[in-house]
C-alpha positions as CSV (number, residue, x, y, z in Angstrom):
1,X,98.8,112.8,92.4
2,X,97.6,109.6,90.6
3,X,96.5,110.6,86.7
4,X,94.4,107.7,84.4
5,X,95.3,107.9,80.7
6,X,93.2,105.6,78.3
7,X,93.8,104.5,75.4
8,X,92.7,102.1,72.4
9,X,89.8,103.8,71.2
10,X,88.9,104.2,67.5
11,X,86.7,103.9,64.5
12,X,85.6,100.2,64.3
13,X,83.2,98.5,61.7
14,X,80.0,97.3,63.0
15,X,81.2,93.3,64.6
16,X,84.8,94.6,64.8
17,X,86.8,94.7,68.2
18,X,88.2,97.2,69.8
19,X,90.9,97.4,73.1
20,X,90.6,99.7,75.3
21,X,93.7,100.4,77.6
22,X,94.0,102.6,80.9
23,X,97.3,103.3,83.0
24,X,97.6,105.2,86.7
25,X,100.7,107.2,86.5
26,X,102.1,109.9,89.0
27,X,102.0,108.8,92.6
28,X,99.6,105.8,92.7
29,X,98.2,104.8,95.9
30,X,96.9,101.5,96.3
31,X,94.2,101.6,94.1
32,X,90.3,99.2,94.6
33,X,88.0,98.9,92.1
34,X,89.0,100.1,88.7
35,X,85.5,100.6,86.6
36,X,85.2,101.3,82.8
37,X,82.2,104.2,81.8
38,X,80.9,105.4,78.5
39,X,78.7,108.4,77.6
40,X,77.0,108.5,74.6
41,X,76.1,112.0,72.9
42,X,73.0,113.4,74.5
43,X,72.8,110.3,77.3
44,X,73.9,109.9,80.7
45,X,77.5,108.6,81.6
46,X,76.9,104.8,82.4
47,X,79.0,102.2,83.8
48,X,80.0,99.5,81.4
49,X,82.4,97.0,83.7
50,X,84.0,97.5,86.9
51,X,86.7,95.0,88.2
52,X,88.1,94.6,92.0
53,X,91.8,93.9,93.1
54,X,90.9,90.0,93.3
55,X,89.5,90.4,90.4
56,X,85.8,90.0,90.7
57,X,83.8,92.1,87.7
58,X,80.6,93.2,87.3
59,X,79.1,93.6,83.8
60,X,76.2,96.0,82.5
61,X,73.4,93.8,80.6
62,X,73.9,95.4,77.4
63,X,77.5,94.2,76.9
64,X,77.4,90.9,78.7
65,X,78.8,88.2,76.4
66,X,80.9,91.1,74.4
67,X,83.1,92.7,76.4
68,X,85.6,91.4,79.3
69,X,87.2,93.6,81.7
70,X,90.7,92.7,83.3
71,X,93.6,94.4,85.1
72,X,97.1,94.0,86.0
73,X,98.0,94.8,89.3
74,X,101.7,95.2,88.8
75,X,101.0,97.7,86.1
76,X,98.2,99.7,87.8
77,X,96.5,99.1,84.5
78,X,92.8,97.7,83.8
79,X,91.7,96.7,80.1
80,X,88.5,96.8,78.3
81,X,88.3,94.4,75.4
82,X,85.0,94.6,73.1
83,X,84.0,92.3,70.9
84,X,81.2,92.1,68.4
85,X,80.6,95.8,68.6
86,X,77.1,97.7,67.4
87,X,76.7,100.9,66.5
88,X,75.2,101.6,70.2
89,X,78.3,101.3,71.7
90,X,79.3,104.2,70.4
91,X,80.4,106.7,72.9
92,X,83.4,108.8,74.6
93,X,84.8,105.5,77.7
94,X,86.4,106.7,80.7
95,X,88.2,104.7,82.9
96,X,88.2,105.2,87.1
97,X,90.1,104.1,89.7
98,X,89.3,104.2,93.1
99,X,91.4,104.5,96.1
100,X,91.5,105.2,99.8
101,X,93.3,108.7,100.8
102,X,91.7,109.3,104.5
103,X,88.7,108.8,102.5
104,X,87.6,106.6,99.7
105,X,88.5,108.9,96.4
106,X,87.9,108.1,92.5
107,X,89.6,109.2,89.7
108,X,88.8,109.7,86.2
109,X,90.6,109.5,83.2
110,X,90.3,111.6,80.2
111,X,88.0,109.6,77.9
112,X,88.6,107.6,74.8
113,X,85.9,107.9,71.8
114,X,84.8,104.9,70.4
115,X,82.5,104.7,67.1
116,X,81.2,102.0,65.8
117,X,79.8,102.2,61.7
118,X,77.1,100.4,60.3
């Protein structure tokens, strides 16, 4: 059974940076798209960057030009790097990974809090 495990997360001043790591461990199929989600207190869980096995990414609006989104195949591992952080990235960030097991599956990891001061 394939498990996510982030990592990275923090207290960061407001403009500070922040890298956000997430591993598969356990019996890791060949795994697709590997997304990055945050859910602030009282909102609904969005999706922040998502990144394919060639490596095409999709960026949400709000955190174009800040953050960049990459992976390593080799280590089943996708990365979250966040620059020039505001206070409304504050939130808990999970990490999914999808992957085909007679069906197209996702998995979550188990969230990373990230708070950004004024």
């Amino acid at each position: 059974q394939v498990q996510l495990v982030e990592s990275g997360g923090g207290l960061v001043q407001a403009g500070g940076s922040l890298r956000l790591s997430c591993a598969a461990s356990g019996s890791v199929p060949s795994l697709n798209a590997m997304n990055w989600h945050r859910q602030a207190p009282g909102k609904q869980r969005e999706l922040v960057a998502s990144i394919t096995v060639a490596g095409s990414t999709v960026l949400a609006d709000s955190v174009k030009g800040r953050f960049t989104i990459s992976r390593d195949n080799a280590k089943n591992t996708v990365y979250l790097q966040m620059n020039s952080l505001v206070p409304e990235d504050t939130a808990v960030y999970y990490c999914a990974a999808d992957y085909w097991l007679m069906s197209l599956r996702r998995v979550w990891g188990q969230g990373t809090q990230v708070t950004v001061s004024s």
